[in-house]
N, CA and C atoms as a LAMMPS dump frame, in Angstrom:
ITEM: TIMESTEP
0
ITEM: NUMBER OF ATOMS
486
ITEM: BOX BOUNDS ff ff ff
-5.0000000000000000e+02 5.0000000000000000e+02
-5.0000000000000000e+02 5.0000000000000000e+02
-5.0000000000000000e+02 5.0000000000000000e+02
ITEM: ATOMS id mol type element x y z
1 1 1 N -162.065 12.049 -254.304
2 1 2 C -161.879 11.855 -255.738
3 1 3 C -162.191 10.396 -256.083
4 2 1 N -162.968 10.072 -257.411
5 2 2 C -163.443 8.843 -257.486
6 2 3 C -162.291 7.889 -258.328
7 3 1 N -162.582 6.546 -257.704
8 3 2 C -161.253 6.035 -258.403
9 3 3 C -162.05 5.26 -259.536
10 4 1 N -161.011 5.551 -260.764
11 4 2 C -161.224 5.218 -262.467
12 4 3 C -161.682 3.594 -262.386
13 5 1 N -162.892 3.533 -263.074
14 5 2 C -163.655 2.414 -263.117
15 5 3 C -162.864 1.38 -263.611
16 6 1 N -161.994 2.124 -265.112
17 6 2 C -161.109 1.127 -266.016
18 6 3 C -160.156 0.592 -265.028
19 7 1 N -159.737 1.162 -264.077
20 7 2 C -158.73 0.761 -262.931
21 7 3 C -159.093 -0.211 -261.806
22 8 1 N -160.008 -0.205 -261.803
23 8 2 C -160.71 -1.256 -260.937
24 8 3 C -161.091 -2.281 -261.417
25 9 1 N -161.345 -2.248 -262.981
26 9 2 C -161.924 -3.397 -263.621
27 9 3 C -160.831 -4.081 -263.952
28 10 1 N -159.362 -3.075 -263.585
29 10 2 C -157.779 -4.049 -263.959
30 10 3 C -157.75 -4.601 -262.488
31 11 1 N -157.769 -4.248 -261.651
32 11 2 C -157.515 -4.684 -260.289
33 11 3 C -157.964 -5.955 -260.221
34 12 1 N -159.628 -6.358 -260.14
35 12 2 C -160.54 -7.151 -260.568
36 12 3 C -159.749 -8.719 -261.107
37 13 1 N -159.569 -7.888 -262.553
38 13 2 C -158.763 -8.894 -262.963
39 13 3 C -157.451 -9.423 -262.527
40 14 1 N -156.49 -8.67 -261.991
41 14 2 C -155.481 -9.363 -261.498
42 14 3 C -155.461 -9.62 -260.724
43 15 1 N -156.513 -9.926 -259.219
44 15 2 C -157.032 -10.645 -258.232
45 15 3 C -157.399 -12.089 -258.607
46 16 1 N -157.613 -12.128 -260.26
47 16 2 C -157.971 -13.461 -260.571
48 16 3 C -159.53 -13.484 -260.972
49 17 1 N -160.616 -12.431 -260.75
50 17 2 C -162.161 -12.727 -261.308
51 17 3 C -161.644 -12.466 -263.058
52 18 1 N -162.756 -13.469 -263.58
53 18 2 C -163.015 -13.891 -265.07
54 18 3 C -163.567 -13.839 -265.398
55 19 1 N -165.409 -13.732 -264.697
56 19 2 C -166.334 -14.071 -264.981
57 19 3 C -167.357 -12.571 -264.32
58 20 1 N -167.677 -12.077 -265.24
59 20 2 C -168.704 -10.655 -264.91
60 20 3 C -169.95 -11.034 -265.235
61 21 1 N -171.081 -10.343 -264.232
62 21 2 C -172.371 -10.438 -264.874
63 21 3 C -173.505 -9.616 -263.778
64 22 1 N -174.443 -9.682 -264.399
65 22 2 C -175.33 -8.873 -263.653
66 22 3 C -176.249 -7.857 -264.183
67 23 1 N -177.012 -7.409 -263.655
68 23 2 C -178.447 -6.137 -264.223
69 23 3 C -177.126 -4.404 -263.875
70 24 1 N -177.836 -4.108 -264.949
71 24 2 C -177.637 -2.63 -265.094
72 24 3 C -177.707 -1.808 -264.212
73 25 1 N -176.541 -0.682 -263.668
74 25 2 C -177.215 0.218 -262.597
75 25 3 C -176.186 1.361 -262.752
76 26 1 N -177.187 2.24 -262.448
77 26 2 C -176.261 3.558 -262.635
78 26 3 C -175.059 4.101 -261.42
79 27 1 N -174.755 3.769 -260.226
80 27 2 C -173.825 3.584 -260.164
81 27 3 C -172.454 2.679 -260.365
82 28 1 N -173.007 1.606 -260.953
83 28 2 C -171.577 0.988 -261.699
84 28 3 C -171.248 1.117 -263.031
85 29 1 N -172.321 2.089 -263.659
86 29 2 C -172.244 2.148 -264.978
87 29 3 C -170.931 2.485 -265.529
88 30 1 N -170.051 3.128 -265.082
89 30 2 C -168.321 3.087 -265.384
90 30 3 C -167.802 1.532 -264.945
91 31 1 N -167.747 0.801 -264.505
92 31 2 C -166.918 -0.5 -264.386
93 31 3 C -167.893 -1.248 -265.343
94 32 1 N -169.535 -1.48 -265.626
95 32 2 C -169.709 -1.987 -266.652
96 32 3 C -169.529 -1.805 -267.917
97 33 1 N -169.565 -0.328 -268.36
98 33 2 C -169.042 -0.22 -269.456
99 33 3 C -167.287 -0.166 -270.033
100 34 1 N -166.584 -0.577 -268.859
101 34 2 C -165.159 -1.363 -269.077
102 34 3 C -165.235 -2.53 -269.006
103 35 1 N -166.134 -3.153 -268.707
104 35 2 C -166.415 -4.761 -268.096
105 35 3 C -166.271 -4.606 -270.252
106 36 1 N -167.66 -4.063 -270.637
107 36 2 C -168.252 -4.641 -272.197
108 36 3 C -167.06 -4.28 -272.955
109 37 1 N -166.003 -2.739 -272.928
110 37 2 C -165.28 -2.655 -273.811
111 37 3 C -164.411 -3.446 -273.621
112 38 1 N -163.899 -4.443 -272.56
113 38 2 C -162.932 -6.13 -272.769
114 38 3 C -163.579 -7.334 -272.986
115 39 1 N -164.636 -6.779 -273.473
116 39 2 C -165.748 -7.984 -273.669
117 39 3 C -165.836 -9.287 -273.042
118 40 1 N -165.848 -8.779 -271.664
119 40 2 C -165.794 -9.63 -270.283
120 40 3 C -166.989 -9.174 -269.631
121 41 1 N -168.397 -8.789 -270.039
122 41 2 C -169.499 -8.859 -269.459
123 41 3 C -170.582 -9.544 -270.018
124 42 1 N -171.375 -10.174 -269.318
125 42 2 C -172.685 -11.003 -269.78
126 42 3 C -173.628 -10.849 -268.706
127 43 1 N -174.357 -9.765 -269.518
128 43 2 C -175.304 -9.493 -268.64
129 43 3 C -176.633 -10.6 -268.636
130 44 1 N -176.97 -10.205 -267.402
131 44 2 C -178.298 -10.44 -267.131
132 44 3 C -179.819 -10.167 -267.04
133 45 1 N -180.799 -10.671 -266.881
134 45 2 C -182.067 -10.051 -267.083
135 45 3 C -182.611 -9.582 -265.709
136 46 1 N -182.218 -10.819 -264.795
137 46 2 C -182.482 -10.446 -263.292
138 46 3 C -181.501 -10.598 -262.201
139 47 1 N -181.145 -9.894 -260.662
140 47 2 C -180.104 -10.462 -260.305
141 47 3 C -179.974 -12.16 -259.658
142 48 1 N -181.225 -12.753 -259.856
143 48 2 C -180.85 -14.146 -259.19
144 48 3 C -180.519 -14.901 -259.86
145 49 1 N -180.172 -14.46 -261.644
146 49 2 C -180.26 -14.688 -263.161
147 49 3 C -178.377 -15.189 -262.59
148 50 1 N -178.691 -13.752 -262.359
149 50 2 C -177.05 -13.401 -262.531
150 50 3 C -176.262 -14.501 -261.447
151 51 1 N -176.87 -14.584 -260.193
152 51 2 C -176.226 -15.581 -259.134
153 51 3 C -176.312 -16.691 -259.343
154 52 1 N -177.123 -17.311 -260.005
155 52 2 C -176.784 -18.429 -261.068
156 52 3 C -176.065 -19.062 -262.127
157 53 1 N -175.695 -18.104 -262.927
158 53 2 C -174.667 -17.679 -264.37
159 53 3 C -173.396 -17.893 -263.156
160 54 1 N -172.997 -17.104 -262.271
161 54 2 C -172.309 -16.897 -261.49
162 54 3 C -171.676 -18.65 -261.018
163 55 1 N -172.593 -19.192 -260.424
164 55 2 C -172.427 -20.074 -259.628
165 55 3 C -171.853 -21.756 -260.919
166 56 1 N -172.175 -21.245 -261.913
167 56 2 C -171.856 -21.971 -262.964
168 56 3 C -170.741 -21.813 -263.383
169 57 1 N -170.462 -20.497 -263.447
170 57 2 C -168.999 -20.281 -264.463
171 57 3 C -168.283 -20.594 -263.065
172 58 1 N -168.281 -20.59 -261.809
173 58 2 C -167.655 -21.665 -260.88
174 58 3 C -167.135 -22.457 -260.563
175 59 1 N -168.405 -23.584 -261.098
176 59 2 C -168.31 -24.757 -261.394
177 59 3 C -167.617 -25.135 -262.886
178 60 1 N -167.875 -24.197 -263.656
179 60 2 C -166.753 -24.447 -264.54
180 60 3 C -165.093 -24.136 -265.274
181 61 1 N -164.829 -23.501 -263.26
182 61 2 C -163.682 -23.095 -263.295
183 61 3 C -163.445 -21.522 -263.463
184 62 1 N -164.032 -20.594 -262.983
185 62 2 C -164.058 -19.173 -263.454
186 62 3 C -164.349 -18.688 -262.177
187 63 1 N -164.272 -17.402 -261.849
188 63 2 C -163.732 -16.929 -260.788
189 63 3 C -164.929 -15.727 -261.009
190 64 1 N -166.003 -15.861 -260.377
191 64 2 C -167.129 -14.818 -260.809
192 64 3 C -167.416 -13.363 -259.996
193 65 1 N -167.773 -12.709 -260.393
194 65 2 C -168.729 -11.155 -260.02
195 65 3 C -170.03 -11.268 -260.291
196 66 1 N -170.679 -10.656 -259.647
197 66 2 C -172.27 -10.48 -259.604
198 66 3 C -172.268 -9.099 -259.254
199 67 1 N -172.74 -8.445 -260.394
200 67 2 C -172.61 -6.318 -260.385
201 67 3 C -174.429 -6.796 -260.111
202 68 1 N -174.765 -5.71 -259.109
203 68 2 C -176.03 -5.211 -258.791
204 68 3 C -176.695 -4.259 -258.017
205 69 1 N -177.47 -3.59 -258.066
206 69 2 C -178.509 -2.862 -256.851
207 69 3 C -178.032 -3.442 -255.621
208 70 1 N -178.489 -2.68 -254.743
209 70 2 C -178.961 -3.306 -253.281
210 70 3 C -180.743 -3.712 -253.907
211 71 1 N -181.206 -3.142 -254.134
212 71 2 C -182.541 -3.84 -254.312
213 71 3 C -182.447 -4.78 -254.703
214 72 1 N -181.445 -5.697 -255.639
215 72 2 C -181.351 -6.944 -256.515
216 72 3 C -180.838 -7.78 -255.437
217 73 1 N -180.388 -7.316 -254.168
218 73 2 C -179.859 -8.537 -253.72
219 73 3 C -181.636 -9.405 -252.912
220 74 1 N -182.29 -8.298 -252.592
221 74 2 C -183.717 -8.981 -251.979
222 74 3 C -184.16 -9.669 -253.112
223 75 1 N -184.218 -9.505 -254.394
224 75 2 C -184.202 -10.377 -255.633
225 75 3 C -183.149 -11.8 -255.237
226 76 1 N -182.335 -11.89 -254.965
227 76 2 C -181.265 -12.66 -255.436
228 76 3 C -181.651 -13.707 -253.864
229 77 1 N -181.703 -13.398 -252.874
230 77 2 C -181.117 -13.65 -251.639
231 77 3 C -181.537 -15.477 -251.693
232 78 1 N -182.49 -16.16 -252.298
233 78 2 C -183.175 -17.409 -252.319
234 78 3 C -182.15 -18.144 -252.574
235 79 1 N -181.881 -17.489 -253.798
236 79 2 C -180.383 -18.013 -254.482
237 79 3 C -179.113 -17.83 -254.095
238 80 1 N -178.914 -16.734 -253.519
239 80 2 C -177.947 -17.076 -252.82
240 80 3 C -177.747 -17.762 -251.521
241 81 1 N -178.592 -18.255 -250.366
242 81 2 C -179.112 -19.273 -249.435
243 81 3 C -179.191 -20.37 -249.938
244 82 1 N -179.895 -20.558 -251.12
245 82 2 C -180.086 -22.012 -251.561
246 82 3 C -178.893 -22.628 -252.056
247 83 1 N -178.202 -22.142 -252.935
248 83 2 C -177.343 -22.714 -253.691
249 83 3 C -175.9 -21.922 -253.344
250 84 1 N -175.507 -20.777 -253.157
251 84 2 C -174.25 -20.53 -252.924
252 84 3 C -173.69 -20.873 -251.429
253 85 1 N -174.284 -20.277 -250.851
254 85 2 C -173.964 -20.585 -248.831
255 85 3 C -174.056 -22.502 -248.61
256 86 1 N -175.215 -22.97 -249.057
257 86 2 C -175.29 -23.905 -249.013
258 86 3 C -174.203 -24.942 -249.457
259 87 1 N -174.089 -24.758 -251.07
260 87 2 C -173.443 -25.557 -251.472
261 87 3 C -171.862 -24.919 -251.746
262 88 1 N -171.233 -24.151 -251.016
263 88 2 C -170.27 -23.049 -251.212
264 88 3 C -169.099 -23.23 -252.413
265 89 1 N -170.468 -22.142 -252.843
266 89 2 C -169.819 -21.903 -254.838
267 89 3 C -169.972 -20.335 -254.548
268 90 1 N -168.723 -19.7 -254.438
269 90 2 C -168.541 -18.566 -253.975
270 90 3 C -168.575 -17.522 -255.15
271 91 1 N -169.107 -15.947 -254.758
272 91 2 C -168.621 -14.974 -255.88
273 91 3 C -168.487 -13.878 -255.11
274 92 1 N -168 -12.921 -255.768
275 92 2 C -168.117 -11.236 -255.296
276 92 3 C -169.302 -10.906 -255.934
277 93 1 N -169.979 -10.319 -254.775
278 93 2 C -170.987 -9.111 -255.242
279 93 3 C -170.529 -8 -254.963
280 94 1 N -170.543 -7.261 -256.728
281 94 2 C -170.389 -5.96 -256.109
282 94 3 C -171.717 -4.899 -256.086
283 95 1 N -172.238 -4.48 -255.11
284 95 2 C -173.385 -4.237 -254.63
285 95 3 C -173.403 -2.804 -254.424
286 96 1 N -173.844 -1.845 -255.758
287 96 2 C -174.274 -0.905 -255.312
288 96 3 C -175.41 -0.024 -254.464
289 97 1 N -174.615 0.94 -253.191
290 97 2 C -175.558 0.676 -252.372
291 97 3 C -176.424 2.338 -252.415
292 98 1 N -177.654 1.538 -252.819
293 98 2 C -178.657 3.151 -253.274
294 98 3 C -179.397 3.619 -252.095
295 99 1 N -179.775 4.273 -251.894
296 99 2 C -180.372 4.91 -250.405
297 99 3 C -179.168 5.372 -248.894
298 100 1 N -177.71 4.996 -249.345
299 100 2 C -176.547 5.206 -248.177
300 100 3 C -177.061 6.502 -247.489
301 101 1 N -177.185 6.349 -246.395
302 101 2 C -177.298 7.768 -245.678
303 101 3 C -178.326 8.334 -245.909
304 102 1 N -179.358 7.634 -246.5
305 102 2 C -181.058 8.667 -246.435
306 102 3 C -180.736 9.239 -247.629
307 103 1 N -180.042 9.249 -248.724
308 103 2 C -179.924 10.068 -249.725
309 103 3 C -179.963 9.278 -251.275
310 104 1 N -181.268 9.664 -251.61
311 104 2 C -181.921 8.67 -252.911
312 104 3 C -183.1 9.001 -253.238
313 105 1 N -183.658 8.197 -254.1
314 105 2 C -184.609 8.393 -254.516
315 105 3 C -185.923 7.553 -253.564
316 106 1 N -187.061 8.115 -253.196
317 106 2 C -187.581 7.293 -251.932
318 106 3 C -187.647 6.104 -252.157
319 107 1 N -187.75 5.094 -253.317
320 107 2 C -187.889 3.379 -253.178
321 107 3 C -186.415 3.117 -252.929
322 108 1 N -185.646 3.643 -253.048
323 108 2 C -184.409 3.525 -252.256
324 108 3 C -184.092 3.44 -251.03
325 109 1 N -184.71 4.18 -250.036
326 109 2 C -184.213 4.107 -249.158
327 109 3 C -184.621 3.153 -247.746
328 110 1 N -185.214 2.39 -247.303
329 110 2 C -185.641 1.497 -247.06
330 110 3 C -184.612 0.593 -247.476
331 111 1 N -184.404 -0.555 -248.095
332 111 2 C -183.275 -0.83 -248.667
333 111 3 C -181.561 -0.375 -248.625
334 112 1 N -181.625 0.957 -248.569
335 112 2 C -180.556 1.712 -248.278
336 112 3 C -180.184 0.926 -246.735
337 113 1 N -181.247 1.359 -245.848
338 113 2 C -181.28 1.385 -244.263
339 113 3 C -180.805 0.355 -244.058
340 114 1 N -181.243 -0.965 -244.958
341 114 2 C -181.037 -2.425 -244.301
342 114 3 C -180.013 -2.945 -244.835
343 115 1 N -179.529 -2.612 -245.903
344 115 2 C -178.39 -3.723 -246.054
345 115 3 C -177.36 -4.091 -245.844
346 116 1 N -176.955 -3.562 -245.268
347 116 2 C -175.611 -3.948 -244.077
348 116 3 C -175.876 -4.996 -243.367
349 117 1 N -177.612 -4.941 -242.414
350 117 2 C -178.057 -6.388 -241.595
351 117 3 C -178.504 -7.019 -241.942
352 118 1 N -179.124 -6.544 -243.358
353 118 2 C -179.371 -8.168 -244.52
354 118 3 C -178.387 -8.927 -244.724
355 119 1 N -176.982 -8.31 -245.517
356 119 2 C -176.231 -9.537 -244.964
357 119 3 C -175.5 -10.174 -243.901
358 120 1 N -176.065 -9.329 -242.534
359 120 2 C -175.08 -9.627 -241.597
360 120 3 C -176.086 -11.23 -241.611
361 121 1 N -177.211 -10.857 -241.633
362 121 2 C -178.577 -11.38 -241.015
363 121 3 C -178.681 -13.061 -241.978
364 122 1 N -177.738 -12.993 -243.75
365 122 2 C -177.84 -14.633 -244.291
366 122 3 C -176.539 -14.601 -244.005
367 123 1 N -175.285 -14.488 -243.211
368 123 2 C -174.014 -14.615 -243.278
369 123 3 C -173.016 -14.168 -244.469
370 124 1 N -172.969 -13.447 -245.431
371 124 2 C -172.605 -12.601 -246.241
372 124 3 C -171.243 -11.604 -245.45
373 125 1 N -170.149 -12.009 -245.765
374 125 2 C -169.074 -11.079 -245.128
375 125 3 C -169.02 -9.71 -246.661
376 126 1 N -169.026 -8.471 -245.492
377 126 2 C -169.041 -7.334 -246.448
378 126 3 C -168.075 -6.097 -246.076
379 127 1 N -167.994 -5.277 -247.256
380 127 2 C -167.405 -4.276 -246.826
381 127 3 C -167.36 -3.555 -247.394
382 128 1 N -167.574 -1.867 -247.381
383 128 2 C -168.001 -0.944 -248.369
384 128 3 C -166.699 -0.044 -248.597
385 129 1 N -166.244 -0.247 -250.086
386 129 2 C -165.78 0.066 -250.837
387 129 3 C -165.461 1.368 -250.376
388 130 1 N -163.714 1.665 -250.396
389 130 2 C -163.877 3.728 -250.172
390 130 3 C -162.771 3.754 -251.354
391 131 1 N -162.572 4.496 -252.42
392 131 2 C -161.861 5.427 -253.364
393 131 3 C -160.125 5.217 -252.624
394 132 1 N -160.138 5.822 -251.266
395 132 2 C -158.736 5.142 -251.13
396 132 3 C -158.161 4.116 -250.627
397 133 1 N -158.924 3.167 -250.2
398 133 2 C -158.387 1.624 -249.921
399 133 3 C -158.835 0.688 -250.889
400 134 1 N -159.603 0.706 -251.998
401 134 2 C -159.611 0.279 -253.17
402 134 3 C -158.687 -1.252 -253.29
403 135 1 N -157.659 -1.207 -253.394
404 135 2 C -156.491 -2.32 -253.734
405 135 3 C -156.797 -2.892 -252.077
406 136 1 N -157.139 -2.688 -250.814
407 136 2 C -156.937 -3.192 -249.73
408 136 3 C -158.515 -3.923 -249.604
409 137 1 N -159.42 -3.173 -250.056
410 137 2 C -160.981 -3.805 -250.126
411 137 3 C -160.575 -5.008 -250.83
412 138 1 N -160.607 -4.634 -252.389
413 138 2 C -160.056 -5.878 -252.584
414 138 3 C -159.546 -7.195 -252.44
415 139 1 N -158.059 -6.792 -252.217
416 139 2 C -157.388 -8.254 -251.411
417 139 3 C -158.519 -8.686 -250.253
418 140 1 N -159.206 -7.558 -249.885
419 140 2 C -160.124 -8.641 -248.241
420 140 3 C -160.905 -9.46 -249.263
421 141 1 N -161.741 -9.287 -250.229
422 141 2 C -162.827 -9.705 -250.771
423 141 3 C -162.137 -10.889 -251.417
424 142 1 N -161.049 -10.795 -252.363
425 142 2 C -160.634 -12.021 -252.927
426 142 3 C -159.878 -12.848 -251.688
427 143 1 N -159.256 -12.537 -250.706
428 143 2 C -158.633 -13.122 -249.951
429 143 3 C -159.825 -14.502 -249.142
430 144 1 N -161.025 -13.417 -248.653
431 144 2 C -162.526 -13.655 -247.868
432 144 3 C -162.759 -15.075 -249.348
433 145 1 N -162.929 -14.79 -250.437
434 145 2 C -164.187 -15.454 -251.959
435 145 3 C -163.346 -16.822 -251.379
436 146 1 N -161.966 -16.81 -251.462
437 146 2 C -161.165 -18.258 -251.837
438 146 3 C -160.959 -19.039 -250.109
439 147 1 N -160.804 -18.521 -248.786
440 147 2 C -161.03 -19.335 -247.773
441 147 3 C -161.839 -19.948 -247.432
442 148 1 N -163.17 -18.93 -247.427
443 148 2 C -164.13 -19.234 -247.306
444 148 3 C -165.294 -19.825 -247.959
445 149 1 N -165.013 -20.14 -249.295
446 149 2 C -166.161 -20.402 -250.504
447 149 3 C -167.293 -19.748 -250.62
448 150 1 N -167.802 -18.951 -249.872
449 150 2 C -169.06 -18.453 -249.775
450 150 3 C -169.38 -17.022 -250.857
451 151 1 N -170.252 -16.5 -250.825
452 151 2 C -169.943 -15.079 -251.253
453 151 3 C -169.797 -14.089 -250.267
454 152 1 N -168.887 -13.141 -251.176
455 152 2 C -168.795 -11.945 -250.323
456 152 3 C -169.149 -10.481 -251.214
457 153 1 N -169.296 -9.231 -250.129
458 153 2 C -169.597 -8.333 -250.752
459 153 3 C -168.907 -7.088 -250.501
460 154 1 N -168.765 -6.563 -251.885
461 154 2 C -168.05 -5.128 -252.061
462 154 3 C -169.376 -4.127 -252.009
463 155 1 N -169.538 -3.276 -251.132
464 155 2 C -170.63 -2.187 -251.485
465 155 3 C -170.03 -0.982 -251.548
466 156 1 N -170.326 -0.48 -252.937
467 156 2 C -170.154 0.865 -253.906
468 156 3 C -171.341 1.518 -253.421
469 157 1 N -170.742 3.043 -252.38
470 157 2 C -171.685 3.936 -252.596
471 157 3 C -171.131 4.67 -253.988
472 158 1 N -172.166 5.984 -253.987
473 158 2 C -172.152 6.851 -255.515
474 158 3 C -170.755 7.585 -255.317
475 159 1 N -170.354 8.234 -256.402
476 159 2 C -169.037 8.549 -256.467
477 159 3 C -168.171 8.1 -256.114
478 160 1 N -167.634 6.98 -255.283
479 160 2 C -166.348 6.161 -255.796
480 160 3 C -165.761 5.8 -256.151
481 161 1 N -166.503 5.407 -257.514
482 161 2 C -165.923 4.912 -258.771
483 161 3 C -166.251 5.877 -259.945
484 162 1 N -165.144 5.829 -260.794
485 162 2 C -165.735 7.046 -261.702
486 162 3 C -166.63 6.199 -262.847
């Protein structure tokens, strides 16, 4: 059973993130469209858009998310090497992951296959999201964002979230 997007986007917040952003995707389309009805989203055009926006509201004290594809993170990855790992201005990605298990649409899957050792492969601590440890993913990810400064990642396969 998938757990309620609006419920996660409260969780979110009482972990302490402030700052939402990121490209459109149809499996997070329930947590973004709770992100816009608290009018706590600012989207983006691209995801390295977004890891930037991200790395700012940071620096200006805000506690960020980066919602995206797995395809957006091969978009993003420059930026996140260059400027987040590097200079450790940390966020959550939450990274929906399209192609899980061979099951997608074919430019999916390729992508699907790798991203687990993409980020093992720039140092990216991750962990994929399940419906009933929800509140325990969590605490790892905010617990992981604030020791470590770096980013970390939540990966949403489909139906988890409603």
């Amino acid at each position: 059973m998938p757990f309620p997007a609006k419920d996660f986007v409260g969780l979110l917040q009482e972990a302490g993130f402030d700052f939402f952003t990121g490209v459109p995707d149809s499996t997070l389309a329930g947590v973004i469209a709770a992100l816009i009805e608290r009018r706590a989203y600012v989207p983006a055009v691209r995801e390295d858009e977004a890891v930037g926006m991200a790395a700012g509201a940071y620096m200006g004290g805000r506690v960020p998310v980066v919602l995206m594809q797995n395809s957006g993170l091969g978009t993003s990855l420059n930026a996140l090497i260059s400027l987040n790992l590097i200079y450790l201005q940390p966020c959550l990605l939450l990274i929906s992951w399209r192609g899980h298990d061979g099951k997608d649409a074919p430019e999916h899957l390729i992508m699907g296959q790798v991203l687990a050792q993409q980020l093992d492969l720039v140092r990216i601590p991750h962990r994929t999201l399940k419906a009933e440890t929800v509140r325990e993913d969590l605490g790892w990810a905010a617990q992981a964002f604030m020791a470590r400064r770096i980013p970390v990642a939540l990966l949403v396969t489909k139906g988890v979230l409603s």
